[in-house]
C-alpha positions in Angstrom: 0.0 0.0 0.0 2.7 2.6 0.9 4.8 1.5 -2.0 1.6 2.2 -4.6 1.3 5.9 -2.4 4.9 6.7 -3.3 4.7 5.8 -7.1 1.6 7.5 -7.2 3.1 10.7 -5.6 6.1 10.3 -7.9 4.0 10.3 -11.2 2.2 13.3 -10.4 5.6 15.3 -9.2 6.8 14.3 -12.7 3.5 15.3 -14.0 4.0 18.7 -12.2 7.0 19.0 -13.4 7.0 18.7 -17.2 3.7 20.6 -17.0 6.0 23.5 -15.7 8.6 22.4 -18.2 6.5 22.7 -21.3 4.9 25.9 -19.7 8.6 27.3 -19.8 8.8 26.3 -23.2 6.2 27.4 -24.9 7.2 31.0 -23.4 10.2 31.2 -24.1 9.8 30.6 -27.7 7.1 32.9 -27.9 8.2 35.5 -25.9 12.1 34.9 -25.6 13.8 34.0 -22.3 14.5 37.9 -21.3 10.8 38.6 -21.2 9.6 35.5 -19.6 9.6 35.4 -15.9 9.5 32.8 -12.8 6.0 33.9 -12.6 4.6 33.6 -15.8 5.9 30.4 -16.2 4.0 29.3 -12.6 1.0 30.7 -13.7 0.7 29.3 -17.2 1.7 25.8 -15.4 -1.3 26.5 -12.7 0.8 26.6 -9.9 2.1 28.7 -7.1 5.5 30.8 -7.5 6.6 28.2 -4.5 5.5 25.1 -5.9 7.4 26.6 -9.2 11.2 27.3 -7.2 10.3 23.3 -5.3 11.3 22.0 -9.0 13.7 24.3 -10.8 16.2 26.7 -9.5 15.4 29.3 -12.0 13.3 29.4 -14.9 16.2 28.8 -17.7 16.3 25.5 -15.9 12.2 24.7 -15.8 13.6 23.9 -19.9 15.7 21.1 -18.6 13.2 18.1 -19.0 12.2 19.2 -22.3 15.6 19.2 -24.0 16.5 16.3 -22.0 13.6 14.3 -23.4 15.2 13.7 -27.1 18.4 12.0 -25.6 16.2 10.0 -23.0 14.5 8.7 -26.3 17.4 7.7 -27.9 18.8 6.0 -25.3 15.8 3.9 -24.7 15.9 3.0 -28.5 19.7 2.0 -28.0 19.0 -0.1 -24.8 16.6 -1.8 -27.4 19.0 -2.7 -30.0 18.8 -6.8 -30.6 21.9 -8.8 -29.6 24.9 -8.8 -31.7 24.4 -5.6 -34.0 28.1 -4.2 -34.1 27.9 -1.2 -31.5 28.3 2.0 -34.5 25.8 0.4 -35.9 23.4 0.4 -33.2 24.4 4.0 -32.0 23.3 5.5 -35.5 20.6 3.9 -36.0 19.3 4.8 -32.5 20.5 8.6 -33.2 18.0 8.6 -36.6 15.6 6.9 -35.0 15.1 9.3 -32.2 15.6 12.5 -34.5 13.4 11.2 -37.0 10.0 9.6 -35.3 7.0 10.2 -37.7 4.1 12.6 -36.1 3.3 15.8 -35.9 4.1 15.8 -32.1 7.7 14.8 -33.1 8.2 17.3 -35.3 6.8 20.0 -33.3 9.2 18.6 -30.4 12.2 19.2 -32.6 11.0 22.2 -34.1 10.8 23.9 -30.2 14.5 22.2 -29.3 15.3 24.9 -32.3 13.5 27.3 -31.1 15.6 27.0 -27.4 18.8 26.7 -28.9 18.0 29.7 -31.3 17.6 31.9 -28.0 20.4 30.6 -26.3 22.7 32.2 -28.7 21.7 35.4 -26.8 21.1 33.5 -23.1 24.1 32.5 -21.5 22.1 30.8 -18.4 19.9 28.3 -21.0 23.2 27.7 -23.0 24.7 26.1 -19.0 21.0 24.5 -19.0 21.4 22.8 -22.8 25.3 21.8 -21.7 24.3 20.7 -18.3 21.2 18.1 -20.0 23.8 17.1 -22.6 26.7 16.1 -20.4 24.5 14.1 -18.1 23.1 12.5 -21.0 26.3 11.8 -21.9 27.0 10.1 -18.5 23.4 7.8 -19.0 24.9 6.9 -22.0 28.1 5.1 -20.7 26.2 1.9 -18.6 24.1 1.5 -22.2 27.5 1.1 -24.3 29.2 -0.6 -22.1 26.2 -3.1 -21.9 26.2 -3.5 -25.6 29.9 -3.4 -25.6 30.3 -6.9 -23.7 31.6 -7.5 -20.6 35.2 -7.7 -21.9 34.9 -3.7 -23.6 37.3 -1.3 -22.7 35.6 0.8 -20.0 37.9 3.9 -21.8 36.6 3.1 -25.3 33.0 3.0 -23.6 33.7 6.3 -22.3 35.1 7.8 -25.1 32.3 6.3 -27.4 29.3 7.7 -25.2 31.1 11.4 -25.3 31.6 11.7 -29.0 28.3 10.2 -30.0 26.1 12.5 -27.3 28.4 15.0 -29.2 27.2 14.2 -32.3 24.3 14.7 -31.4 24.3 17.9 -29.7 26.1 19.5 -32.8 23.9 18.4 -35.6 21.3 19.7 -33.2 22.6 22.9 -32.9 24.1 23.2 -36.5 20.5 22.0 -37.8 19.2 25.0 -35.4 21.1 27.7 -37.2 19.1 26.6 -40.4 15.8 26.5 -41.8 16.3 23.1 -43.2 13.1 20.5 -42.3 12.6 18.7 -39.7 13.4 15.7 -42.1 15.4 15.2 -45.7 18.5 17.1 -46.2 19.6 18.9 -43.4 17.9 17.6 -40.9 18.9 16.9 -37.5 19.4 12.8 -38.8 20.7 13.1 -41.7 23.4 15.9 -39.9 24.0 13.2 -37.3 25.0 10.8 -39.9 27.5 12.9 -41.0 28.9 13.7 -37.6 29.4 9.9 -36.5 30.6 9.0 -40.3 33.1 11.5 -39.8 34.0 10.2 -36.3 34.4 6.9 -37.9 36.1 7.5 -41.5 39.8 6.0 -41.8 42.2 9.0 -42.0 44.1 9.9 -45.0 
């Protein structure tokens, strides 16, 4: 009984929260980050100022579980990948896969991670917020490879692996952002992530 309390208190913090998290969001790329306060972002969310500084130190952070959402995907796809699929393999197919779900709610997802990135050319405090999500993805990311790796992987190469890939990632997402290229085709955050882990993997001249 107390253990069915918890998880249902859990689910509706995390309901709370991504309520104020999308709240944030939707300001922000309406309004832009200077003009959006603590406050707005509390009352669009329908809760108190209180309630709003219980989740998020600051309102550049409320953005946190919405950028964090994409890598979240694609490491649930990876986790996913059957047995025996060489590891590159598996880590680009995962990357597309997460930056290219079909749905309008997947494209309007990617279309507001442009949006963010777009104004934190000019927001030093998102721009720690998009690092910060990145880098921890990045740390998620290191139990996944080493899992597909095999017990025997070099815990250095797993390392190594996760970083350059949640790099990948991160760049064709901001490259893509500086761009009016589709959501999908040419230019697109998959097909730029491609590019980035063929590059990583090419034999040098």
């Amino acid at each position: 009984m107390n253990i069915e309390r918890r998880t249902l208190t859990e689910r509706r913090k995390a309901a709370t929260e991504l309520e104020i998290a999308r709240s944030a969001v939707h300001l922000f790329t309406e309004q832009g980050p200077h003009e959006t306060t603590a406050e707005a972002i509390a009352q669009r969310a329908g809760v108190s100022l209180r309630t709003f500084y219980r989740y998020f130190r600051g309102k550049q952070d409320a953005v946190g579980p919405v950028l964090a959402a994409g890598g979240d995907r694609w490491r649930e796809l990876l986790a996913a990948t059957p047995a025996g699929t060489p590891l590159l393999q598996a880590l680009e197919a995962a990357a597309v896969a997460a930056l290219s779900e079909p749905g309008e709610a997947a494209r309007e997802g990617l279309e507001r991670t442009r949006a963010l990135l777009r104004a934190a050319a000019d927001d030093p405090a998102l721009r720690a917020v998009w690092y910060r999500v990145n880098q921890e993805s990045e740390e998620k990311l290191v139990p996944v490879v080493a899992e597909l790796a095999g017990p025997d992987s070099d815990p250095l190469e797993n390392t190594l692996l996760a970083a350059a890939a949640t790099d990948a990632i991160r760049i064709s997402l901001e490259t893509w952002s500086t761009t009016d290229a589709d959501t999908a085709g040419p230019g697109s955050p998959a097909d730029l992530v491609v590019r980035c882990l063929h590059l990583l993997t090419r034999p040098r001249a």
